[in-house]
C-alpha positions as CSV (number, residue, x, y, z in Angstrom):
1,X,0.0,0.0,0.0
2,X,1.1,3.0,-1.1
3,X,1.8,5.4,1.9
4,X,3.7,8.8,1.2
5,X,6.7,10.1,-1.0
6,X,9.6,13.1,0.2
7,X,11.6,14.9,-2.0
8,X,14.9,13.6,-1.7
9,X,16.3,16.7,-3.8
10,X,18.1,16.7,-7.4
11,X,14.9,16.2,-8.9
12,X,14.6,12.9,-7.5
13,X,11.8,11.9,-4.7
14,X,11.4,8.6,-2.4
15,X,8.5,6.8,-2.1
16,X,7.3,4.5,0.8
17,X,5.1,1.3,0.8
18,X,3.4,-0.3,3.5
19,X,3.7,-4.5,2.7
20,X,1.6,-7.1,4.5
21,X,4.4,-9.9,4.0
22,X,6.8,-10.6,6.3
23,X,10.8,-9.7,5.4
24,X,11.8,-12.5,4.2
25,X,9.4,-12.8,2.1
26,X,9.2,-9.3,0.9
27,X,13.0,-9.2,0.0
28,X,12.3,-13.0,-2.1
29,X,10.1,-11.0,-4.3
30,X,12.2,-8.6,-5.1
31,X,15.3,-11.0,-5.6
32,X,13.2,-12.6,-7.8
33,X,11.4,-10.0,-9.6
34,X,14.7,-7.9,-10.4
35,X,16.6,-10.9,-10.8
36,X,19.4,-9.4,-8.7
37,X,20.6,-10.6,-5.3
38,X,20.9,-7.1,-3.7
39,X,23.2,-6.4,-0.2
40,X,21.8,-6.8,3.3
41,X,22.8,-3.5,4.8
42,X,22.3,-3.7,8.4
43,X,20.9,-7.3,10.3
44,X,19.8,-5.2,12.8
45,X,17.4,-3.8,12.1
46,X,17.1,-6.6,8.9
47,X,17.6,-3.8,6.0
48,X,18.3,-5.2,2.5
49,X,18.4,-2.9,-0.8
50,X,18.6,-3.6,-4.4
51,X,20.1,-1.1,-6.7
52,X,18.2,-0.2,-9.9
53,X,20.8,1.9,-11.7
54,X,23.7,3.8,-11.6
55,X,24.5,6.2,-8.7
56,X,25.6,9.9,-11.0
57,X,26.9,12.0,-8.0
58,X,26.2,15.0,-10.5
59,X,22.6,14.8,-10.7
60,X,21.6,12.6,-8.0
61,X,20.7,12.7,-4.1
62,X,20.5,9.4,-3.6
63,X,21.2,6.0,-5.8
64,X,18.0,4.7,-7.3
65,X,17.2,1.5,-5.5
66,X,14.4,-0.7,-3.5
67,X,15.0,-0.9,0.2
68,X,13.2,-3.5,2.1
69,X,13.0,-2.3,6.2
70,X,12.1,-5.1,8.6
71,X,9.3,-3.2,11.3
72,X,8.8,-6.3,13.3
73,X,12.4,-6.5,14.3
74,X,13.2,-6.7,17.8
75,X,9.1,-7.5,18.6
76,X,8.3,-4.5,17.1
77,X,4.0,-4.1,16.0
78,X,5.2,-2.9,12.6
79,X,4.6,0.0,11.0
80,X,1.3,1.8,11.6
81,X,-1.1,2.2,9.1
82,X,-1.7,5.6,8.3
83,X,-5.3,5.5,7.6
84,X,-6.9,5.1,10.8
85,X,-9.2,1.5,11.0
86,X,-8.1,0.3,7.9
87,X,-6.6,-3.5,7.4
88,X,-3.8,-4.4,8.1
89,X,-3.7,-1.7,11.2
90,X,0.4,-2.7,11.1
91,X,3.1,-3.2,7.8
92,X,5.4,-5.5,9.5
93,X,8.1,-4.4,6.2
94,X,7.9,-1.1,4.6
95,X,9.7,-0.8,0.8
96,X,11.3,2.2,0.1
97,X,11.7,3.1,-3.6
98,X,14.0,5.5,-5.1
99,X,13.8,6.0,-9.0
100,X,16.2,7.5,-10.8
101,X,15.7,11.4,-11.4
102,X,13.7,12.0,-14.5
103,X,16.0,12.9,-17.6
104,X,16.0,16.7,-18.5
């Protein structure tokens, strides 16, 4: 579920979704759906990302990619859903997306 998106500068913006899968099985789709195997970047909390292109310093604030957060971690509820009553109440893993900047 979709649930907001920040500027992240350079005329690039990050986007956040709200998944009802655990981890695990929120960073299989993506190994399998980008056919890449992507880097774990912290175990704690379990943080993986997968890179979708080429970082350009030049004309990018950050290096487009999918990063998979783990809100359960440490028997945490997960991440609350922003619409108040609505299912699930919790995103136990929230999937950051970061496209590249559009070209100009």
């Amino acid at each position: 579920m979709y649930l907001t998106s920040y500027d992240a500068g350079r005329g690039q913006r990050f986007y956040l979704y709200g998944v009802p899968l655990t981890y695990d099985e929120t960073v299989s789709y993506y190994r399998a759906a980008l056919k890449v195997r992507g880097d774990q970047l912290f175990e704690t909390p379990p943080t993986y990302q997968f890179d979708l292109g080429r970082f350009r310093d030049s004309d990018m604030a950050f290096p487009p990619s999918v990063t998979v957060k783990d809100y359960t971690w440490g028997g945490g509820a997960g991440y609350v859903n922003p619409q108040p009553g609505a299912t699930p109440p919790r995103f136990p893993t929230v999937v950051q997306v970061v496209p590249p900047p559009a070209e100009r």
